[in-house]
Structures are given as structure tokens and as C-alpha cells.
Biopython code that builds the backbone (N, CA, C, O; Angstrom):
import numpy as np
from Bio.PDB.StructureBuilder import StructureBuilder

atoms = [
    (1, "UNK", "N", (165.949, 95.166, 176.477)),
    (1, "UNK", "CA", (167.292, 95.644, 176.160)),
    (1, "UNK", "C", (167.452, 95.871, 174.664)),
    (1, "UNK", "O", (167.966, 96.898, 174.220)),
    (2, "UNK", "N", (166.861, 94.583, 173.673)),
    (2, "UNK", "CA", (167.307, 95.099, 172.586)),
    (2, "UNK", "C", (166.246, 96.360, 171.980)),
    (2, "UNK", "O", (166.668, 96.721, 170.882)),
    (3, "UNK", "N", (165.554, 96.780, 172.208)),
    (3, "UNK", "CA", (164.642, 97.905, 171.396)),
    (3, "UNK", "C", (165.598, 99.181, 171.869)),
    (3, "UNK", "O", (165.509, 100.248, 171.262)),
    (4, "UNK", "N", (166.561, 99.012, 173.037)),
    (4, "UNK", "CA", (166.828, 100.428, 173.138)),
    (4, "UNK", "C", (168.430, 100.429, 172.107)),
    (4, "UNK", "O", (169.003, 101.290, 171.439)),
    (5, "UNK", "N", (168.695, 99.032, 172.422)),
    (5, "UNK", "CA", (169.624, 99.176, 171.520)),
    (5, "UNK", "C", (169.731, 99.522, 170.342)),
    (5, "UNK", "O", (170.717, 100.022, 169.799)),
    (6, "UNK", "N", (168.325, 99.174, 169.719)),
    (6, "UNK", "CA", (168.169, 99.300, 168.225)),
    (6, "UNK", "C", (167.983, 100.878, 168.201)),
    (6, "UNK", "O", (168.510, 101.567, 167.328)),
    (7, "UNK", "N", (167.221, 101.387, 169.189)),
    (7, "UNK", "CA", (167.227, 103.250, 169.450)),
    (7, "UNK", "C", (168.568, 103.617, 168.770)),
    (7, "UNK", "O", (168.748, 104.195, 167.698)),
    (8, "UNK", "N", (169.563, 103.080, 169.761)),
    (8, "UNK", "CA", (170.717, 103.655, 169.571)),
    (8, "UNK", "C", (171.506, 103.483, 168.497)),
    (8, "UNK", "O", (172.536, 104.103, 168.232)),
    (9, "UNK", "N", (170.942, 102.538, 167.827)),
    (9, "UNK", "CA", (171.756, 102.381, 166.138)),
    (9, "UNK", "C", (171.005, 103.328, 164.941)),
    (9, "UNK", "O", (171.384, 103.386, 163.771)),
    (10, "UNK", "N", (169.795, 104.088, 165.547)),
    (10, "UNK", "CA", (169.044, 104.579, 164.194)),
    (10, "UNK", "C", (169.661, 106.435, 164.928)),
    (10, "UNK", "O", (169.659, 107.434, 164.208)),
    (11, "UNK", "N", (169.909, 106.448, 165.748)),
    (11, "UNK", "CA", (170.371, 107.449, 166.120)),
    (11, "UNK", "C", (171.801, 107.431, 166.141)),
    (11, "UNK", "O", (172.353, 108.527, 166.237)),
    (12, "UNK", "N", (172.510, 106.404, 166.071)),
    (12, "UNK", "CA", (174.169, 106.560, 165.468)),
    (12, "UNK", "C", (173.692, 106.663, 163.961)),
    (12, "UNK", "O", (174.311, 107.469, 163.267)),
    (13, "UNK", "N", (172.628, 105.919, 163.349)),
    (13, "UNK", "CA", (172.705, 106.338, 161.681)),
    (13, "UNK", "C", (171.963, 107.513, 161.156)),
    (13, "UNK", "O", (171.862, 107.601, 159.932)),
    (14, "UNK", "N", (171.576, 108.178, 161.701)),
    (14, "UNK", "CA", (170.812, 110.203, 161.768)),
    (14, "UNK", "C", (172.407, 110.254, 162.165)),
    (14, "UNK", "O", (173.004, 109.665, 161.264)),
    (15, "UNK", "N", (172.915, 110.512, 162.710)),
    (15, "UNK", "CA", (174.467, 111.270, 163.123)),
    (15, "UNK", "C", (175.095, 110.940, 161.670)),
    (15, "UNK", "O", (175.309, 111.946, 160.994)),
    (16, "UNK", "N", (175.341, 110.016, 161.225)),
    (16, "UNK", "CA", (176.423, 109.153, 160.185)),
    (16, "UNK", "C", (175.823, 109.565, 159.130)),
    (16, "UNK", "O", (176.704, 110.178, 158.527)),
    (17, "UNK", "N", (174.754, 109.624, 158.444)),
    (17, "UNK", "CA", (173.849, 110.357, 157.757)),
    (17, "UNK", "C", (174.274, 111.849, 157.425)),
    (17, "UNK", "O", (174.714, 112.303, 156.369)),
    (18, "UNK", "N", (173.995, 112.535, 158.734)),
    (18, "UNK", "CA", (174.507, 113.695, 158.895)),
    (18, "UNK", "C", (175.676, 114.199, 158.638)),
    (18, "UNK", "O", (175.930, 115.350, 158.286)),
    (19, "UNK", "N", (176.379, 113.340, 158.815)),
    (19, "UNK", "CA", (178.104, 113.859, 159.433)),
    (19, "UNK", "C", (178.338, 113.474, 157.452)),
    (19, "UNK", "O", (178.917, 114.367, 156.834)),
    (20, "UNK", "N", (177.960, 112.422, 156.767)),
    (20, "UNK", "CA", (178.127, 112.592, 155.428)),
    (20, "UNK", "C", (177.882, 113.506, 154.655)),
    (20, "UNK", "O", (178.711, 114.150, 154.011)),
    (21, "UNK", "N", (176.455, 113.664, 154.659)),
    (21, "UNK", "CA", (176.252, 115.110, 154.322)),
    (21, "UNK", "C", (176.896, 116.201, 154.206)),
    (21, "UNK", "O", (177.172, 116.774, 153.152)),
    (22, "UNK", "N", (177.172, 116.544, 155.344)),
    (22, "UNK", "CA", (178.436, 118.004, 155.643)),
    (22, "UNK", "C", (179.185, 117.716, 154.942)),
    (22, "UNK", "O", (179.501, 118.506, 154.053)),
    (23, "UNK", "N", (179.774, 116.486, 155.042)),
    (23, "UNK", "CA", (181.097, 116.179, 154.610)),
    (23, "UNK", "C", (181.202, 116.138, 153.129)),
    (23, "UNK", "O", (182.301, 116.002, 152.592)),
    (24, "UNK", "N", (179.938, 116.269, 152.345)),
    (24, "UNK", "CA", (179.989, 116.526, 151.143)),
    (24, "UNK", "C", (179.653, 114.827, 150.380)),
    (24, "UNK", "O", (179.832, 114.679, 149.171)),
    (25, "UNK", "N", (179.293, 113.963, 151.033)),
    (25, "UNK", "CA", (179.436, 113.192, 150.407)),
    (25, "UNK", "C", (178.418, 112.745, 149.303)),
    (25, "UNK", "O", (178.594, 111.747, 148.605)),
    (26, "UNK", "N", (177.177, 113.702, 149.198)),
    (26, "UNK", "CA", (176.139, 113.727, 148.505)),
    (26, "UNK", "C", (174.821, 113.417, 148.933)),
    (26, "UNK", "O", (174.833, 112.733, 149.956)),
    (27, "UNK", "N", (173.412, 113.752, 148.396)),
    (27, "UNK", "CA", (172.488, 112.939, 149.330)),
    (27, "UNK", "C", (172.303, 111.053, 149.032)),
    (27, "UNK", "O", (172.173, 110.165, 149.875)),
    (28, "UNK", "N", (172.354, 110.956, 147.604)),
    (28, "UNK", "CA", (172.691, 109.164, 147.915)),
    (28, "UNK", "C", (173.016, 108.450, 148.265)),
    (28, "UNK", "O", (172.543, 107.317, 148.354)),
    (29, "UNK", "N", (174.670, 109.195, 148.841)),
    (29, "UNK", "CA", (175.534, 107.897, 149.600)),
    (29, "UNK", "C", (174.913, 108.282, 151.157)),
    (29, "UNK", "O", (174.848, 107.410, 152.023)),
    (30, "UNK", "N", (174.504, 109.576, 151.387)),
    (30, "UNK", "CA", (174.173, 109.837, 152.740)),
    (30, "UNK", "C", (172.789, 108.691, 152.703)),
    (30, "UNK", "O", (172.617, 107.802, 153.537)),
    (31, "UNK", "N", (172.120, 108.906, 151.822)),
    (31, "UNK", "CA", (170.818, 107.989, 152.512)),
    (31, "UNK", "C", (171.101, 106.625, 152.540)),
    (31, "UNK", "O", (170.474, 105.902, 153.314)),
    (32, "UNK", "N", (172.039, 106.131, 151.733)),
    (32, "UNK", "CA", (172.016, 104.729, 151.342)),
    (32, "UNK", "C", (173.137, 104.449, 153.126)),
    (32, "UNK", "O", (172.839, 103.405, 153.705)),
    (33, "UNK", "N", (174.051, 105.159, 153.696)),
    (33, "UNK", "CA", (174.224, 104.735, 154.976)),
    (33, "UNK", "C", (173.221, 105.010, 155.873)),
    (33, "UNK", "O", (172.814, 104.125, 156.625)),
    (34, "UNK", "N", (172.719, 106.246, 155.891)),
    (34, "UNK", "CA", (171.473, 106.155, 156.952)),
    (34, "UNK", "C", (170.522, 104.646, 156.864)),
    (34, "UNK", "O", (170.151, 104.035, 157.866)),
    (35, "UNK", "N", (170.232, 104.217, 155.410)),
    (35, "UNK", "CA", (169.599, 102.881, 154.730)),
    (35, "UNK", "C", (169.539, 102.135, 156.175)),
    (35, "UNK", "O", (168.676, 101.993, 157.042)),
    (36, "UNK", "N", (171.190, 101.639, 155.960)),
    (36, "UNK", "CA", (171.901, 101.125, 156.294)),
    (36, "UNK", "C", (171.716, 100.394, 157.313)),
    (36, "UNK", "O", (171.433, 99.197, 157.363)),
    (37, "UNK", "N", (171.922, 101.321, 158.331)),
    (37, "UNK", "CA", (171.849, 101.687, 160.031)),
    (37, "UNK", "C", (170.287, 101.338, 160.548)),
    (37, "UNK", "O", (170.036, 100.540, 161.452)),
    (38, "UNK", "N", (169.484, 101.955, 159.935)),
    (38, "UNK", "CA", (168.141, 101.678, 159.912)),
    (38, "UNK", "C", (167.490, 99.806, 159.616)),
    (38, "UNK", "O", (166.539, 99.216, 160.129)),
    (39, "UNK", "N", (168.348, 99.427, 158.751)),
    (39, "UNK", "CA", (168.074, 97.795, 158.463)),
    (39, "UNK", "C", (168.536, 97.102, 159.722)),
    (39, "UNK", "O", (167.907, 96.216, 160.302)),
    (40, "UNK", "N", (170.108, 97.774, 160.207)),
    (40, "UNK", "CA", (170.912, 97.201, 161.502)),
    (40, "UNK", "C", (169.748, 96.958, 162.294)),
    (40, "UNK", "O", (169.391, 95.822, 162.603)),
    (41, "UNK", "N", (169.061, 98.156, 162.679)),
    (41, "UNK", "CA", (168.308, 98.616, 163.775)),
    (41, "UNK", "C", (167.025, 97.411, 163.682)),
    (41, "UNK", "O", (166.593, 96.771, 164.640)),
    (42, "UNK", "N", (166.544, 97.306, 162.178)),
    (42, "UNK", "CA", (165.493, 96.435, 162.528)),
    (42, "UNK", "C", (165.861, 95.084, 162.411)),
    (42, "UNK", "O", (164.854, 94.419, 162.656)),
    (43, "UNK", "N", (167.304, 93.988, 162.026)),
    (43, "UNK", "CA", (167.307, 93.401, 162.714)),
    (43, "UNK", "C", (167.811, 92.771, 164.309)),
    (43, "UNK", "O", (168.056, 91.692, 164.849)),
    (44, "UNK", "N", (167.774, 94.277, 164.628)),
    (44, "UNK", "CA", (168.125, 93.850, 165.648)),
    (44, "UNK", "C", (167.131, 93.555, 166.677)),
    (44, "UNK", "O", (167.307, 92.776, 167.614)),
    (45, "UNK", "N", (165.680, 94.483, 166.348)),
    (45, "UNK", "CA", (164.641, 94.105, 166.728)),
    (45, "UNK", "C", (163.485, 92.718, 166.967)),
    (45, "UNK", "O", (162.674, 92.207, 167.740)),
    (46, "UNK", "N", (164.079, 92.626, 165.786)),
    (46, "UNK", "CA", (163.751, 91.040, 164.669)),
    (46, "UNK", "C", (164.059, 90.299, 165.200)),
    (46, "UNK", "O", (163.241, 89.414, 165.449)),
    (47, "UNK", "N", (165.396, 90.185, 165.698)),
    (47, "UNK", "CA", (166.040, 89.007, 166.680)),
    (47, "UNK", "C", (165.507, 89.128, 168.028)),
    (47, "UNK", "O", (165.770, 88.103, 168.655)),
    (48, "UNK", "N", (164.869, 89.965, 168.712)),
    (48, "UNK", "CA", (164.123, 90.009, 169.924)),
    (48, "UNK", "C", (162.910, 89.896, 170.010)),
    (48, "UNK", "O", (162.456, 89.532, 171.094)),
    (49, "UNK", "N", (161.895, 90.203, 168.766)),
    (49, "UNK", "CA", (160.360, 89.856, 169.075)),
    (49, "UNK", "C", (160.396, 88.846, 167.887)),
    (49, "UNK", "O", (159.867, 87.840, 168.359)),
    (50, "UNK", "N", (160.665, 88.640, 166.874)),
    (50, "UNK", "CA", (160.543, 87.217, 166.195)),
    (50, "UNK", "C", (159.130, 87.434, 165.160)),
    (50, "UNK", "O", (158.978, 86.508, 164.363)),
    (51, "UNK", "N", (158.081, 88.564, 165.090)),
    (51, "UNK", "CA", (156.871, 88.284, 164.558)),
    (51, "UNK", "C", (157.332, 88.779, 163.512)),
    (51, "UNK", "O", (158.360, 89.389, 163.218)),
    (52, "UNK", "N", (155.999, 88.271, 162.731)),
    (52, "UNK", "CA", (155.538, 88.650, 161.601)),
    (52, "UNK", "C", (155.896, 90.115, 160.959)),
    (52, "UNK", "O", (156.471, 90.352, 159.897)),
    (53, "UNK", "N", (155.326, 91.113, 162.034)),
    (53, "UNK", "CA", (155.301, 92.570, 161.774)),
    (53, "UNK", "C", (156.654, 92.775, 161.962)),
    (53, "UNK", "O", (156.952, 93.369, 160.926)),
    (54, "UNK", "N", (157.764, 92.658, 162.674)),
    (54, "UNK", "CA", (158.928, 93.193, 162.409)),
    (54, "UNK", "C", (159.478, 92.910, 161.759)),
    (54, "UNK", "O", (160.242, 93.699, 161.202)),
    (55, "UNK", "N", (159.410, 91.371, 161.380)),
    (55, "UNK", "CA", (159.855, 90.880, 159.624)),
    (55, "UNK", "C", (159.715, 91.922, 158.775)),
    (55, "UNK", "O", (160.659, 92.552, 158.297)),
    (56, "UNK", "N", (158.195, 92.193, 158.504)),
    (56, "UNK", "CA", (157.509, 93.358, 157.527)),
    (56, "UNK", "C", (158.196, 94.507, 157.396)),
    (56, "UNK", "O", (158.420, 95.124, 156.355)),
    (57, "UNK", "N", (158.643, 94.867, 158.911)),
    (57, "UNK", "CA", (159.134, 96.120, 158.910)),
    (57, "UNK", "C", (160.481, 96.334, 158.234)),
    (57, "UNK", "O", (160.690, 97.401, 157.657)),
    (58, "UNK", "N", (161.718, 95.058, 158.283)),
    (58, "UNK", "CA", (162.257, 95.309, 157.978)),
    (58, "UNK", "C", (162.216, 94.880, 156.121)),
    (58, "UNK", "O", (162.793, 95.396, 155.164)),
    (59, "UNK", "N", (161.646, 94.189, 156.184)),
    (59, "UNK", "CA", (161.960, 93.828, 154.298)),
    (59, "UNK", "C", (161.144, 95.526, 153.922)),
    (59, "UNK", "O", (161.051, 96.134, 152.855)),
    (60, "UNK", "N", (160.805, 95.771, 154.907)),
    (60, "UNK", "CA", (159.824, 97.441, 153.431)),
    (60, "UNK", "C", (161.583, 98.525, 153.453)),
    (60, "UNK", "O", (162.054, 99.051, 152.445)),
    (61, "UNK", "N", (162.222, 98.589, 154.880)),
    (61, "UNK", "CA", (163.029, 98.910, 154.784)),
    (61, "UNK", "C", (164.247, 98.270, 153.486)),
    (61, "UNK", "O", (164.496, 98.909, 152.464)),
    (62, "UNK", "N", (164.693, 97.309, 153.723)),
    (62, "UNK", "CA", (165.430, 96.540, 152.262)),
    (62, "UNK", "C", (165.299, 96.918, 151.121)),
    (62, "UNK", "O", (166.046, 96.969, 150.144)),
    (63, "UNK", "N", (163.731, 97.326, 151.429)),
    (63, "UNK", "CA", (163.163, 97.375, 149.832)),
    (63, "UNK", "C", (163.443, 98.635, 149.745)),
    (63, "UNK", "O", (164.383, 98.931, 149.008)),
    (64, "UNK", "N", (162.743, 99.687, 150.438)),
    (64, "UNK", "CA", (163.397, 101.314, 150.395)),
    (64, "UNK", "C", (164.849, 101.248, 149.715)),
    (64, "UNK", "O", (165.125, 101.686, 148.599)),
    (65, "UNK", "N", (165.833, 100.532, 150.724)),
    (65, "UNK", "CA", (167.559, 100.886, 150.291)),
    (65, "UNK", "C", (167.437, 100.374, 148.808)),
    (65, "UNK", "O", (167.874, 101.122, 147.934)),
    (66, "UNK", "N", (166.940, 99.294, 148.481)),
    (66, "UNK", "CA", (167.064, 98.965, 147.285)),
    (66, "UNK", "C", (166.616, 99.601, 146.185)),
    (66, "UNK", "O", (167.177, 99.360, 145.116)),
    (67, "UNK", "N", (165.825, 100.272, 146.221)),
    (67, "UNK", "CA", (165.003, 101.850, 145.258)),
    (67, "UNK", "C", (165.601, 102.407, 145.143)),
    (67, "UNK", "O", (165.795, 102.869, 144.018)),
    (68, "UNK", "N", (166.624, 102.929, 146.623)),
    (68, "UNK", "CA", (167.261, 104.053, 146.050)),
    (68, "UNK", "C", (168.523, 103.883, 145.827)),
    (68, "UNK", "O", (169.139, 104.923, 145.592)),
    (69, "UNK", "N", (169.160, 102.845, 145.823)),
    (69, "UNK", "CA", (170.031, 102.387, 145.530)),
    (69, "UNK", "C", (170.096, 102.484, 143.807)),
    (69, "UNK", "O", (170.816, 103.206, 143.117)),
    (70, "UNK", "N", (169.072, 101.484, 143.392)),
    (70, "UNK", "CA", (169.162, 100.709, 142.152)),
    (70, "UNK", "C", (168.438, 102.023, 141.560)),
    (70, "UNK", "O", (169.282, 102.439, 140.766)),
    (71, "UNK", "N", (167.477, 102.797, 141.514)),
    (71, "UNK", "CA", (167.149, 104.554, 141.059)),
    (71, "UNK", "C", (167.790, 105.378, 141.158)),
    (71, "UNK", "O", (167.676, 106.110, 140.175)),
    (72, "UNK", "N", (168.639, 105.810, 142.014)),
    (72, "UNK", "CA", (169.027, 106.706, 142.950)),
    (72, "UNK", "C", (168.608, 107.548, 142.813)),
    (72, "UNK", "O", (167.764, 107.648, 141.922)),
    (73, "UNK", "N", (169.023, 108.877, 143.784)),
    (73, "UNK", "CA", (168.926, 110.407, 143.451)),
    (73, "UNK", "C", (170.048, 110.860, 142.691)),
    (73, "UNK", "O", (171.229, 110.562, 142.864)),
    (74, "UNK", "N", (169.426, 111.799, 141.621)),
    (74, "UNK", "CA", (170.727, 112.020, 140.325)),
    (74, "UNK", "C", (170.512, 113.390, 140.895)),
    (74, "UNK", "O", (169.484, 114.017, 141.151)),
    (75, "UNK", "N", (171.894, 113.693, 141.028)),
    (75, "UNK", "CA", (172.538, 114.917, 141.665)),
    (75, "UNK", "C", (172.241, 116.105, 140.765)),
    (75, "UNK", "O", (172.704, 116.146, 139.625)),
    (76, "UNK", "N", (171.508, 117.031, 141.238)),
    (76, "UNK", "CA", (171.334, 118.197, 139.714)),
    (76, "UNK", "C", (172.404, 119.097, 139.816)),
    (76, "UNK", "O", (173.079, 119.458, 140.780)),
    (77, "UNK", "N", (172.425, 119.468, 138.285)),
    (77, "UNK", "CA", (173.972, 120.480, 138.445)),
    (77, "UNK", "C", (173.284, 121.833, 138.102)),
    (77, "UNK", "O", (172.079, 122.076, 138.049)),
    (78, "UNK", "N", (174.312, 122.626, 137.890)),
    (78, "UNK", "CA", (173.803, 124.125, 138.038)),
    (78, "UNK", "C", (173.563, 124.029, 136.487)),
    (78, "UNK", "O", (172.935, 125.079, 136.357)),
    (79, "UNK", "N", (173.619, 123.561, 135.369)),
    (79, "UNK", "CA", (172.852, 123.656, 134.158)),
    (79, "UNK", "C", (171.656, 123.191, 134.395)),
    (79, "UNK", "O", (170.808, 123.826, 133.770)),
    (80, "UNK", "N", (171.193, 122.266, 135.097)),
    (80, "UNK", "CA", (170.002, 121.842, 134.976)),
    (80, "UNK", "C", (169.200, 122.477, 135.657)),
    (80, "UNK", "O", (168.032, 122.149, 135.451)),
    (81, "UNK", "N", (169.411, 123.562, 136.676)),
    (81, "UNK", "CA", (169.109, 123.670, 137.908)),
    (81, "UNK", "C", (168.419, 125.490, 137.390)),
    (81, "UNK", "O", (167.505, 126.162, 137.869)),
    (82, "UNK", "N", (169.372, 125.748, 136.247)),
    (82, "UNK", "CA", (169.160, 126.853, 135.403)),
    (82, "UNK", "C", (167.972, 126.483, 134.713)),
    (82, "UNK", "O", (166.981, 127.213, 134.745)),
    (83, "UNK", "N", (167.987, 125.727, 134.278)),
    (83, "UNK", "CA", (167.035, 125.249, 133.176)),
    (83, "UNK", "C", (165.529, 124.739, 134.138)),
    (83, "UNK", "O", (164.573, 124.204, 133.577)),
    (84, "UNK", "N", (165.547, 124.882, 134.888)),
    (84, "UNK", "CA", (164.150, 124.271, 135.804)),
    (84, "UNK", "C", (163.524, 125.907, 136.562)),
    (84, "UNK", "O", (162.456, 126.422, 136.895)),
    (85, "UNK", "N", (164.950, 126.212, 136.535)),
    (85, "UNK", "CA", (164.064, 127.631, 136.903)),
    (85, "UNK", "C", (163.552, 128.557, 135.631)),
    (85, "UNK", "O", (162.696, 129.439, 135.568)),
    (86, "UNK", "N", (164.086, 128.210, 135.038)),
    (86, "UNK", "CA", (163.625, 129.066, 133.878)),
    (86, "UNK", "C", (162.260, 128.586, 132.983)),
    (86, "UNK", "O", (161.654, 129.291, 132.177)),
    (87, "UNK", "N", (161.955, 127.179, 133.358)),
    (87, "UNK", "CA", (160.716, 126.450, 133.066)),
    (87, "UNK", "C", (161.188, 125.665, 131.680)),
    (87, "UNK", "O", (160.357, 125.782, 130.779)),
    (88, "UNK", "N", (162.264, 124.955, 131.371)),
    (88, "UNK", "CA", (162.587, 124.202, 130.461)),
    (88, "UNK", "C", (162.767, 122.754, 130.946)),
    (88, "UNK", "O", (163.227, 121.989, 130.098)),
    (89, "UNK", "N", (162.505, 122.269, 132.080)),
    (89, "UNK", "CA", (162.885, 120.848, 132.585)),
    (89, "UNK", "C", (163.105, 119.760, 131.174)),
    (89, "UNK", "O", (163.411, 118.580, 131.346)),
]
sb = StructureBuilder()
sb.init_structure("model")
sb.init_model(0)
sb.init_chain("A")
sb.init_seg("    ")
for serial, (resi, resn, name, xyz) in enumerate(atoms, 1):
    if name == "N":
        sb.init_residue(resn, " ", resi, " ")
    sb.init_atom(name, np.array(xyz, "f"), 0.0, 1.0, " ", f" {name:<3s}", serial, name[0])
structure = sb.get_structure()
């Protein structure tokens, strides 16, 4: 039961992901909820098989949100965006 459940939380967070996106909310905050949903998902897994490897799985996830969290993606604007095409980065 729980693996399908966890299905269904990484596929409510691809929708929520998505639906930010459109909605303009940028790609950082979109990934950092997709993050999100995806951590839900693995512990929810975590709490049903208990090993080692799904531990793993989820701290690499943690660690992902936390990269891009604490790095993020810096939004390019149309000056910069000028300037990369033109070969001045």
C-alpha cells in the first residue's frame, strides 16, 4: 500500500510543480515544491521498508532541495540574456 501511495505524492508533486510554473511562480520555487513532494514521497517509503537504501534515497534527495535551495537558480533577465547571446557572459 504504501509504495503506491508514495506514487501518488510524486505525481501530485509533477502536477504542483507544474501548475507553479504556469502560474509564473519561477523555476526555484517550482523545484523547491516539486523538492518537496518528492522527500514526502520518500518518507513515506522509509516508513514501510525501513533499509538502509531508502534512508540513502531520501537524504540524496534532502541534499538535492538543499543545493538548490541554499544556490538556487538565479533567474536571467533580458540584459543578461542579451549579453550571452552576443558572447559577453
Amino acid at each position: 500500500m504504501s509504495p503506491a501511495v508514495a506514487l501518488v505524492v510524486v505525481a501530485m508533486g509533477l502536477l504542483a510543480c507544474g501548475a507553479a510554473l504556469a502560474r509564473g511562480s519561477g523555476l526555484h520555487a517550482s523545484l523547491a515544491l516539486g523538492l518537496d513532494f518528492w522527500i514526502g514521497a520518500g518518507l513515506i517509503r522509509l516508513t514501510s521498508r525501513g533499509s538502509w537504501q531508502a534512508l540513502a534515497g531520501v537524504a540524496v534527495v534532502i541534499l538535492i532541495r538543499q543545493m538548490v535551495m541554499r544556490f538556487g537558480l538565479r533567474p536571467i533577465d533580458a540584459a543578461d540574456a542579451g549579453r550571452r547571446a552576443r558572447g559577453r557572459a
